[in-house]
C-alpha positions in Angstrom: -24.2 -124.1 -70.5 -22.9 -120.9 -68.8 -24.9 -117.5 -69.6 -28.2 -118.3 -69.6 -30.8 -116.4 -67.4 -33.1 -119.0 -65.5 -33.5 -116.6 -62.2 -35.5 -113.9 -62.1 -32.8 -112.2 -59.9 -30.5 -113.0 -63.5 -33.1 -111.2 -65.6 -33.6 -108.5 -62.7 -29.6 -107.4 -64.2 -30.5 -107.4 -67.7 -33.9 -105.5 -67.9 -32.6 -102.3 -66.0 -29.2 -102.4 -68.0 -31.2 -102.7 -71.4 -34.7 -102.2 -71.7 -37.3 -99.6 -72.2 -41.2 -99.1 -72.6 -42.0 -101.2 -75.8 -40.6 -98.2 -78.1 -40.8 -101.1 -81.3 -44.6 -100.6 -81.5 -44.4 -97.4 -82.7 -43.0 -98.8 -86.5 -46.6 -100.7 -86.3 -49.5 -99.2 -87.8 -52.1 -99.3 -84.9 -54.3 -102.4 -83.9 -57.7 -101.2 -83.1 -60.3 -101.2 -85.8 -59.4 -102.7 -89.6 -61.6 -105.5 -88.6 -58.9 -107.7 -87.0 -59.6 -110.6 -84.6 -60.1 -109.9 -81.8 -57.9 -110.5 -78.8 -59.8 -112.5 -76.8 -60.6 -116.5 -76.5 -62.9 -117.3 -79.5 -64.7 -120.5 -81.2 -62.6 -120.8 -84.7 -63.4 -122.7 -87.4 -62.3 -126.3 -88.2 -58.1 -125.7 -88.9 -57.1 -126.4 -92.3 -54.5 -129.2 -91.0 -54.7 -131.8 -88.1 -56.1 -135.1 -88.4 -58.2 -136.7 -85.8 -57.4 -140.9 -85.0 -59.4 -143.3 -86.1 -60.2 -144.6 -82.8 -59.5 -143.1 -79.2 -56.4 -144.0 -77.5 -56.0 -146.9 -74.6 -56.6 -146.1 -71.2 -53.9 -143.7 -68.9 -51.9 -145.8 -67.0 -51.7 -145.8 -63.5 -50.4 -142.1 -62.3 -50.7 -140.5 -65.8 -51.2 -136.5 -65.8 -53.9 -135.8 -67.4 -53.5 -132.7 -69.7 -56.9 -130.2 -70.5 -56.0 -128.9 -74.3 -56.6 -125.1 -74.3 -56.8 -124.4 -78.0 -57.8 -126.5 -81.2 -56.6 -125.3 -83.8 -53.9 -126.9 -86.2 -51.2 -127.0 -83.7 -53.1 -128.5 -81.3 -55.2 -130.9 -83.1 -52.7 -132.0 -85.5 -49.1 -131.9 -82.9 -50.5 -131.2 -79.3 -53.2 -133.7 -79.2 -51.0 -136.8 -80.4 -48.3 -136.3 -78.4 -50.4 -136.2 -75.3 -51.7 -139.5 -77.0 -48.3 -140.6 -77.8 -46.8 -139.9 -74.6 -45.7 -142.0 -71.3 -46.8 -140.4 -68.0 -49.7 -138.1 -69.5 -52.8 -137.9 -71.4 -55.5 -135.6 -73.0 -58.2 -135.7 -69.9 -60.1 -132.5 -71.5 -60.6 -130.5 -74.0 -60.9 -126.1 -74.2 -62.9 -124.9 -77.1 -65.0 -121.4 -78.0 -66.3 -123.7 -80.8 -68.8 -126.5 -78.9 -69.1 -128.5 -82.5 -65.6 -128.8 -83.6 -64.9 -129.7 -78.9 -67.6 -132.2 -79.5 -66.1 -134.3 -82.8 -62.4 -133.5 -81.0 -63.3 -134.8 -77.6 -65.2 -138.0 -78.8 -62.4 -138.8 -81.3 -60.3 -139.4 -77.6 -62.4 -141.0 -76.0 -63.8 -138.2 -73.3 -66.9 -137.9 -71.7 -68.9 -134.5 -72.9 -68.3 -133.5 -69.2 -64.8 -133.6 -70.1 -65.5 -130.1 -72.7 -65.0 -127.1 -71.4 -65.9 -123.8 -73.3 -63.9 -120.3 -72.4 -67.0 -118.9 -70.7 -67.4 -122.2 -68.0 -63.7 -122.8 -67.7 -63.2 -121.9 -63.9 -65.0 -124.9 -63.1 -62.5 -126.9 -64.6 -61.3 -126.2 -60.8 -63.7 -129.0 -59.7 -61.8 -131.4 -62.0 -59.2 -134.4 -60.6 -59.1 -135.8 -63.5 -57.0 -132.4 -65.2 -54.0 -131.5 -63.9 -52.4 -129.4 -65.9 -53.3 -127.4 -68.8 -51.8 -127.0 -72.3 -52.5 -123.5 -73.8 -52.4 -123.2 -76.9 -53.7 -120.0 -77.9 -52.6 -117.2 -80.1 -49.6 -115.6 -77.9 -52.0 -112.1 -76.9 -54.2 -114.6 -74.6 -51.5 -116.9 -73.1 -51.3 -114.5 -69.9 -55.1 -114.0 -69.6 -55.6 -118.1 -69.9 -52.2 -119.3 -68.1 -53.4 -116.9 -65.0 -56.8 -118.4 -65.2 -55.3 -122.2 -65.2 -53.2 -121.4 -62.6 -56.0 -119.7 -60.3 -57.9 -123.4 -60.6 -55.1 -125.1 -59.9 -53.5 -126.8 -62.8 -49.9 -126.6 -63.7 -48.9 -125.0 -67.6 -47.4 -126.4 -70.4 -47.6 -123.0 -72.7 -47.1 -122.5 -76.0 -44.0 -119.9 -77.1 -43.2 -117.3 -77.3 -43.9 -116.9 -73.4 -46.0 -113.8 -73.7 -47.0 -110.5 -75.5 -43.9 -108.8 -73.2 -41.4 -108.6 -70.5 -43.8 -107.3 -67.8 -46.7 -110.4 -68.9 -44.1 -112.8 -68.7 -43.3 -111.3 -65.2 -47.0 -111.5 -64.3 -47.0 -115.3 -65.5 -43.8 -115.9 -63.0 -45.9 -114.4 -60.2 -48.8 -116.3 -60.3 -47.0 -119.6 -60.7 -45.1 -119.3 -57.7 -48.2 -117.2 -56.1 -50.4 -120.9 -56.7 -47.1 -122.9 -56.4 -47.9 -124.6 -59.7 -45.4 -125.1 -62.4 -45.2 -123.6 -65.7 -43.5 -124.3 -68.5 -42.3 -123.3 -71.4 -43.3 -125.1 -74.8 -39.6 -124.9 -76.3 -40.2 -128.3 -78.3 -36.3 -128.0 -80.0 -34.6 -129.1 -76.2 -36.4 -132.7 -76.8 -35.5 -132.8 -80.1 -32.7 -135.5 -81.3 -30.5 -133.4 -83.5 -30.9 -130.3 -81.8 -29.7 -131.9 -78.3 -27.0 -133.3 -80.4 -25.9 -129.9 -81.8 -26.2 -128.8 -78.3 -23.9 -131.4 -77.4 -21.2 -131.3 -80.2 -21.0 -127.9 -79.7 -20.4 -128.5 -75.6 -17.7 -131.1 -77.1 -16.1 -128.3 -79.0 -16.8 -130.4 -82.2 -16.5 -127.2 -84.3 -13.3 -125.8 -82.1 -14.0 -121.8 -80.5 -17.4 -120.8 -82.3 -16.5 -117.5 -84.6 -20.1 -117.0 -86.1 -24.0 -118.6 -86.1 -26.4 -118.0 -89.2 -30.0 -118.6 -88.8 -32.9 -118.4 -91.0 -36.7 -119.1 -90.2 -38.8 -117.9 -93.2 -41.2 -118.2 -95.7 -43.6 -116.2 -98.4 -46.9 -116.0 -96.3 -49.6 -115.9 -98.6 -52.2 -113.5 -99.1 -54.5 -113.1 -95.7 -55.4 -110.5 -93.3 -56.0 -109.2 -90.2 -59.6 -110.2 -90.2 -58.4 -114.0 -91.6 -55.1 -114.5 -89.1 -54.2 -114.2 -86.1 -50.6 -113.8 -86.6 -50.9 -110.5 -89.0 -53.5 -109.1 -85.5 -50.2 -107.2 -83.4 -52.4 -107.4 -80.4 -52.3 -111.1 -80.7 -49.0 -112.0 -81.9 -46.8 -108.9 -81.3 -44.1 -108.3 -84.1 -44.9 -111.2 -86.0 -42.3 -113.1 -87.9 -39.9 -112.9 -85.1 -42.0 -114.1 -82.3 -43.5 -117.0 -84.3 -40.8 -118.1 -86.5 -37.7 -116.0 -85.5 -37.9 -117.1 -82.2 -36.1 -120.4 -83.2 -33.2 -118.9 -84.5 -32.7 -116.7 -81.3 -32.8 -120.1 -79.2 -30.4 -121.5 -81.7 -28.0 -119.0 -81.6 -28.2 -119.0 -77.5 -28.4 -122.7 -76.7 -25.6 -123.6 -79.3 -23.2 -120.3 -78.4 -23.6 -121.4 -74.8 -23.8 -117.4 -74.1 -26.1 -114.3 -73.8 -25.3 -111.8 -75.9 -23.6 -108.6 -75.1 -24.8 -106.6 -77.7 -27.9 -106.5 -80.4 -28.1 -104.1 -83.4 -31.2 -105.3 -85.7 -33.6 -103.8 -88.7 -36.9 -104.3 -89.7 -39.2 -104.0 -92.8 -43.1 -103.3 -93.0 -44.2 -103.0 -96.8 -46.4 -100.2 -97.4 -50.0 -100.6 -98.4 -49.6 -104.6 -98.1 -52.5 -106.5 -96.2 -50.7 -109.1 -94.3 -48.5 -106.1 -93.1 -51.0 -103.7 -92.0 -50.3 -104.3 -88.1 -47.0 -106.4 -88.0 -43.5 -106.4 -89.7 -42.4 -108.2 -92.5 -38.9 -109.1 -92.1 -36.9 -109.0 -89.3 -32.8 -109.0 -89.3 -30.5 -109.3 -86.1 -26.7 -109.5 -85.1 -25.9 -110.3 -81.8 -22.3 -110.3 -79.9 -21.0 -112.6 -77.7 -18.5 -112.3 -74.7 -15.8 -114.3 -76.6 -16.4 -112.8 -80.0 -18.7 -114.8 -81.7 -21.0 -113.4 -83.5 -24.7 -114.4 -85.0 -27.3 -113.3 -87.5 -30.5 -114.1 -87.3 -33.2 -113.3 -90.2 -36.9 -114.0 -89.7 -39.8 -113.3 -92.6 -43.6 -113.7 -93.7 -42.1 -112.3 -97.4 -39.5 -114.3 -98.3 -38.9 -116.9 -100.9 -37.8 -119.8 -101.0 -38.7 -120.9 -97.1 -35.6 -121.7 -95.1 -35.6 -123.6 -91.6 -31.2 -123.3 -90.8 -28.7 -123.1 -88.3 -25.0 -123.3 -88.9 -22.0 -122.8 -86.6 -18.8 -121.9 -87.8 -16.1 -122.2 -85.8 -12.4 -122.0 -86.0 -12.0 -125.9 -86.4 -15.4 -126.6 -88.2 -18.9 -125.6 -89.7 -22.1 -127.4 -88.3 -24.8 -127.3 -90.8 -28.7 -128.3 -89.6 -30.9 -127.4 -92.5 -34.2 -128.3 -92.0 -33.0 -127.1 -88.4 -36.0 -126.9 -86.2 -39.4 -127.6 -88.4 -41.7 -131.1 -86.7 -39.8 -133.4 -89.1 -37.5 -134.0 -91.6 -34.0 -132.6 -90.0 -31.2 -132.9 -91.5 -27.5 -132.3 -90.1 -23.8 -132.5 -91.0 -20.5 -131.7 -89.8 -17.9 -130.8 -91.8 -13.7 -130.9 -90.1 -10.7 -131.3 -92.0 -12.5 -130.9 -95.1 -14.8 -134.3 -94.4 -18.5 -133.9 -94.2 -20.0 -136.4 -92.2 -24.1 -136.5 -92.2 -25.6 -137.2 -88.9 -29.0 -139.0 -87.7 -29.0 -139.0 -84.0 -33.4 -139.7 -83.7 -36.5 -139.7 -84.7 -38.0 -135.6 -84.5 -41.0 -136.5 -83.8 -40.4 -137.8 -80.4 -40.4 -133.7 -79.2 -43.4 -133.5 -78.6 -44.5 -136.7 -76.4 -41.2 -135.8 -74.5 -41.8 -132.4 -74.3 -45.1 -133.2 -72.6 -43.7 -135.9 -70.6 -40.9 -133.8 -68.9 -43.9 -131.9 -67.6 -44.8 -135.0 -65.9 -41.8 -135.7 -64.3 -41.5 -132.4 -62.9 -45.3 -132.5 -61.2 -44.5 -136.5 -60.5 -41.1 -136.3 -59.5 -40.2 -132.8 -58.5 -37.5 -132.6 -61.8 -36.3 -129.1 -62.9 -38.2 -127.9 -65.9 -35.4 -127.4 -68.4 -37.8 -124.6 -70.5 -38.8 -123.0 -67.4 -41.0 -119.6 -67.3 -37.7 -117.4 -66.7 -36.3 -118.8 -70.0 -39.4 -117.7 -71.7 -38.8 -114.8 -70.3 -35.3 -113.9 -71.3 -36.5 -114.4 -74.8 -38.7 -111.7 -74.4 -36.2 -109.8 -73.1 -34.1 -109.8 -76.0 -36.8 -109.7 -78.4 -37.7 -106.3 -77.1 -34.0 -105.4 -76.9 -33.9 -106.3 -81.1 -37.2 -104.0 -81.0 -35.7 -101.6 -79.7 -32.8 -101.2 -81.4 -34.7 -101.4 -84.6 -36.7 -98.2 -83.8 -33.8 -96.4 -82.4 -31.7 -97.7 -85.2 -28.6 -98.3 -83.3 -27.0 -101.2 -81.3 -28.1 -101.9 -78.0 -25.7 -103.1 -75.4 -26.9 -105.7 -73.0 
């Protein structure tokens, strides 16, 4: 695909044509005090989703990565742990926890030794461990730089969880320190492994849907009641803006890996309710329109507070619509493509393979030297253009890129 940014010299162009200081957080309310989380590794309670297996999994194989799990909460008990399971040339070797009970029942459940636990306060000496190689980490977004520098200073390669980081300049720090311990790091865009997104990708390539003239995507739901003392991702200082760095951020790497372009321009809006608890530190809503070199255009709309939920993507071009809807969710896609007036439904895979092969194309790049397809600098350029849609929020006027 042509446009993308994958080298920092790439980026170097875009981030002194486009961006400033972080003006966006000055439409949040502040984050100190209101008893919030706070942004640093803690034990959590047991998550209210994830299951456990009934018994541990068989033995690595031969010259399987072993994989320390930095994180266990629903995500990574109930997705991250199984697909390390699940997956070819890797395997969970450890476990990270603030919370030594809910480590303990985790860690036994796949078969590791309690010398295989690590707690946030002994982690460097996870330095002195062969049997990890690389670290998944999981944590809320405000403590991937803190923990991915950390992994990276014991020498384990990074499989990090998106979005990348809290900004451009962390993101930049993260860079650094990967090619400062030459280890890799990788970002946990789980969509590129999916079946019907790499087919979208593909049909698109194909020009299945002739020139492209606009993208729509929507990634929302009603959250319900909580707040910053309950969830992280209402706690700014641990999940920035909110909707559009959790959610949101799908429909940005929609709109980029099935244009095929960077945009040239953003104009966006966002909403904070008043006097509304899950609201107090992060926005609500957030809307975008992007413009591409060769016309196209795209919306994207993100929320926490909106009904029904929606997970889409659709492409319409001049010869064709492409409709995913679910679009990017852990199961349960759906996608058609409608020429000529004939709607034909397509099934290219299983989902849930995205997350073994996610993990496994780790693998092959510490194994076999391959090019990480969802590299740091791709993390990167998201935040790039997430602060660009920031920005042009609180200025309230399109930004050109």
């Amino acid at each position: 695909m042509t446009g993308f940014i994958h080298s920092r010299r790439q980026f170097i162009a875009l981030s002194s044509a486009t961006l400033a200081a972080a003006p966006w957080i000055a439409g949040c309310a502040s984050a100190e005090g209101s008893g919030a989380i706070p942004a640093k590794a803690i034990g959590m309670p047991w998550p209210n989703w994830g299951e456990l297996p009934d018994s541990p999994p068989p033995a690595p194989t031969e010259g399987s990565v072993g994989f320390a799990v930095m994180g266990l909460g629903g995500y990574g008990i109930g997705k991250v742990l199984p697909a390390l399971a699940a997956a070819d040339r890797c395997h969970v070797a450890a476990v990270v926890s603030g919370n030594p009970e809910k480590a303990k029942k985790v860690a036994a459940a796949y078969g590791l030794s309690e010398d295989a636990i690590y707690s946030y306060e002994d982690f460097d000496r996870i330095a002195e461990d062969d049997r990890v190689e690389a670290v998944y980490n999981v944590l809320p977004t405000g403590l991937h730089l803190e923990w991915t520098e950390k992994s990276f200073a014991a020498g384990k390669h990074v499989l990090c969880e998106k979005p990348m980081a809290m900004s451009v300049a962390e993101c930049e720090q993260m860079i650094a320190a990967s090619e400062a311990t030459n280890r890799k790091l990788m970002i946990a865009y789980r969509c590129h492994f999916e079946p019907f997104n790499l087919r979208a990708m593909e049909l698109m390539r194909e020009g299945a849907v002739g020139k492209i003239k606009h993208i729509e995507t929507a990634q929302n739901y009603r959250m319900g009641p909580t707040s910053v003392s309950e969830n992280w991702r209402v706690v700014r200082a641990l999940a920035g803006g909110g909707p559009l760095e959790d959610y949101g951020i799908y429909g940005l790497q929609s709109a980029l890996y099935l244009s095929g372009e960077m945009p040239v321009a953003v104009k966006a809006v966002t909403e904070q309710p008043a006097n509304d608890p899950r609201f107090e530190q992060i926005f609500s809503t957030v809307t975008t329109d992007l413009r591409f070199p060769s016309g196209a255009t795209a919306r994207l709309f993100t929320s926490y507070d909106t009904a029904p939920g929606n997970n889409m993507a659709r492409v319409d071009g001049e010869a064709g619509t492409l409709l995913m809807q679910p679009a990017t969710g852990y199961g349960g896609h759906k996608m058609s493509l409608t020429r000529d007036g004939v709607t034909e439904d397509l099934n290219p895979g299983d989902p849930n393979v995205q997350f073994a092969l996610q993990c496994d194309h780790l693998a092959d790049a510490i194994r076999d030297g391959t090019e990480i397809i969802t590299p740091g600098e791709m993390g990167l350029r998201d935040m790039a253009l997430i602060e660009a849609i920031y920005r042009s929020a609180a200025e309230g006027r399109e930004i050109t890129l």
